[in-house]
C-alpha positions as CSV (number, residue, x, y, z in Angstrom):
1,X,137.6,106.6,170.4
2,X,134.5,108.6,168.8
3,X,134.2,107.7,165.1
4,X,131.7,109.3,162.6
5,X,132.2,106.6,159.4
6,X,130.1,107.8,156.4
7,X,128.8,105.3,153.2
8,X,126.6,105.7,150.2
9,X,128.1,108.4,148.0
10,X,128.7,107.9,144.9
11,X,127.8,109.0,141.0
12,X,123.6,109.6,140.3
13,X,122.5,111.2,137.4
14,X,120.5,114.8,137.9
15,X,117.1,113.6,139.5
16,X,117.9,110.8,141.1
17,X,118.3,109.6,144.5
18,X,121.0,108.4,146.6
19,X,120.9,108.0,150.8
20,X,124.1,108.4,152.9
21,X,124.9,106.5,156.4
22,X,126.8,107.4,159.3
23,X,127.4,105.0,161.5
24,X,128.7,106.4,164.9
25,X,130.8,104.7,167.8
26,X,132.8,105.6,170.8
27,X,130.5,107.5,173.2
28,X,127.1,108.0,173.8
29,X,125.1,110.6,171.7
30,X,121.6,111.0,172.9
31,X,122.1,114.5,174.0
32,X,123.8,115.2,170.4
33,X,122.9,117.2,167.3
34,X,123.9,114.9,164.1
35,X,123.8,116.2,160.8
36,X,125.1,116.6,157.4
37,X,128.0,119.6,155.9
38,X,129.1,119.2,152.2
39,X,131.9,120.9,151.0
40,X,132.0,121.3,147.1
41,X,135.2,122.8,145.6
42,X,136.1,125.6,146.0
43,X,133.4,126.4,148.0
44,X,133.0,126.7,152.3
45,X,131.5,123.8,153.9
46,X,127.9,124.4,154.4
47,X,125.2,123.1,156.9
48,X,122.7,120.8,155.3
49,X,120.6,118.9,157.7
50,X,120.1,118.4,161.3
51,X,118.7,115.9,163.9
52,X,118.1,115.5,167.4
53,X,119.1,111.6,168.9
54,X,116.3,112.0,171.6
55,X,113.4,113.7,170.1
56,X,112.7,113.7,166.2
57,X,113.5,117.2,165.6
58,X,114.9,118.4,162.4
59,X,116.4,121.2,160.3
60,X,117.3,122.0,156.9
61,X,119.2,124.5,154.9
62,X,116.8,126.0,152.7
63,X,118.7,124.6,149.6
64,X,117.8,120.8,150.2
65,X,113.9,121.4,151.9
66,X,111.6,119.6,150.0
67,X,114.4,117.4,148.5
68,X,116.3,116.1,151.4
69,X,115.3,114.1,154.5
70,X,117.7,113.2,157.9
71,X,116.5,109.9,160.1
72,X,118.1,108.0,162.8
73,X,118.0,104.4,163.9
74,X,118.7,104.6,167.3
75,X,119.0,100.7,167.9
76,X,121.8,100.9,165.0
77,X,123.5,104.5,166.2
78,X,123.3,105.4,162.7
79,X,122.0,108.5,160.7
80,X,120.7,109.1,157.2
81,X,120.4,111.1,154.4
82,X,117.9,110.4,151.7
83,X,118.5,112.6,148.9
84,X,116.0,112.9,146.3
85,X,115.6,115.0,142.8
86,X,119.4,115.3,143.1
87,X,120.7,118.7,141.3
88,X,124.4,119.2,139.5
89,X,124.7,121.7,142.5
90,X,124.7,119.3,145.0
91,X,127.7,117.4,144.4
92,X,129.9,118.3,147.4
93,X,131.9,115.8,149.7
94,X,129.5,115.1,152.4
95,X,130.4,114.9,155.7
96,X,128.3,113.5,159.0
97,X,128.8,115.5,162.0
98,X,127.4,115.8,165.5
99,X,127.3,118.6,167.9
100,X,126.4,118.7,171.7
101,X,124.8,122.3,171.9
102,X,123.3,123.3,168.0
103,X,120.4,121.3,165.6
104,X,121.3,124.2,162.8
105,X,124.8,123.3,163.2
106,X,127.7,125.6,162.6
107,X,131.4,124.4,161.4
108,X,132.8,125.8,165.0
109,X,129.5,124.2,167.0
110,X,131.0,120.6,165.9
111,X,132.3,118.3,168.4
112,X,132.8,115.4,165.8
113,X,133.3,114.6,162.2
114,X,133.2,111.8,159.7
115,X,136.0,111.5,156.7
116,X,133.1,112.5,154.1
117,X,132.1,110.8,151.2
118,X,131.7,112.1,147.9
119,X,128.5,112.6,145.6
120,X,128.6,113.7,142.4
121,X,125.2,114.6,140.3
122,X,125.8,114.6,136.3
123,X,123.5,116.6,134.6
């Protein structure tokens, strides 16, 4: 059974930092895209970062470059998210996802999703 199980959100004030985990089971996923949608309310769930398993390749939605960084710990099957200079706007439920054929990942391009986990930024 694949499982995507997300930790690390939580309450930061505007301008600070916070790094979410994904810790993935249940199949092999070096030929995967993993990455990062956050939904905030009543709003559509939007791509923010992706990352290669095999080769360090990496993409961002425009709104988190500079700000946000995705790594992987192959030995630990688990991805991160730092998030640094944290904005009001990016408080969302975050969700890890991974996707066999796209980086800049799509909702419909997912194979595989985590529960989420909620940030929230108080300015």
């Amino acid at each position: 059974q694949v499982q995507l199980v997300e930790s690390g959100g939580g309450l930061v004030q505007a301008g600070g930092s916070l790094r979410l985990s994904c810790a993935a089971s249940g199949r092999t996923f070096s030929t995967y895209a993993m990455g990062w949608f956050r939904q905030a309310p009543g709003k559509e769930r939007e791509f923010v970062a992706g990352i290669r398993w095999s080769v360090s390749i990496t993409a961002y939605a425009n709104s988190v470059k500079g700000r946000f960084t995705i790594s992987r710990d192959n030995a630990k099957n688990t991805v991160y998210l730092q998030m640094n200079s944290l904005k009001s706007e990016d408080t969302a439920v975050y969700y890890c996802a991974a996707s066999r054929y796209r980086l800049s990942m799509t909702q419909d391009s997912v194979d595989y999703w985590g529960q989420g986990t909620q940030v929230t930024v108080s300015s």
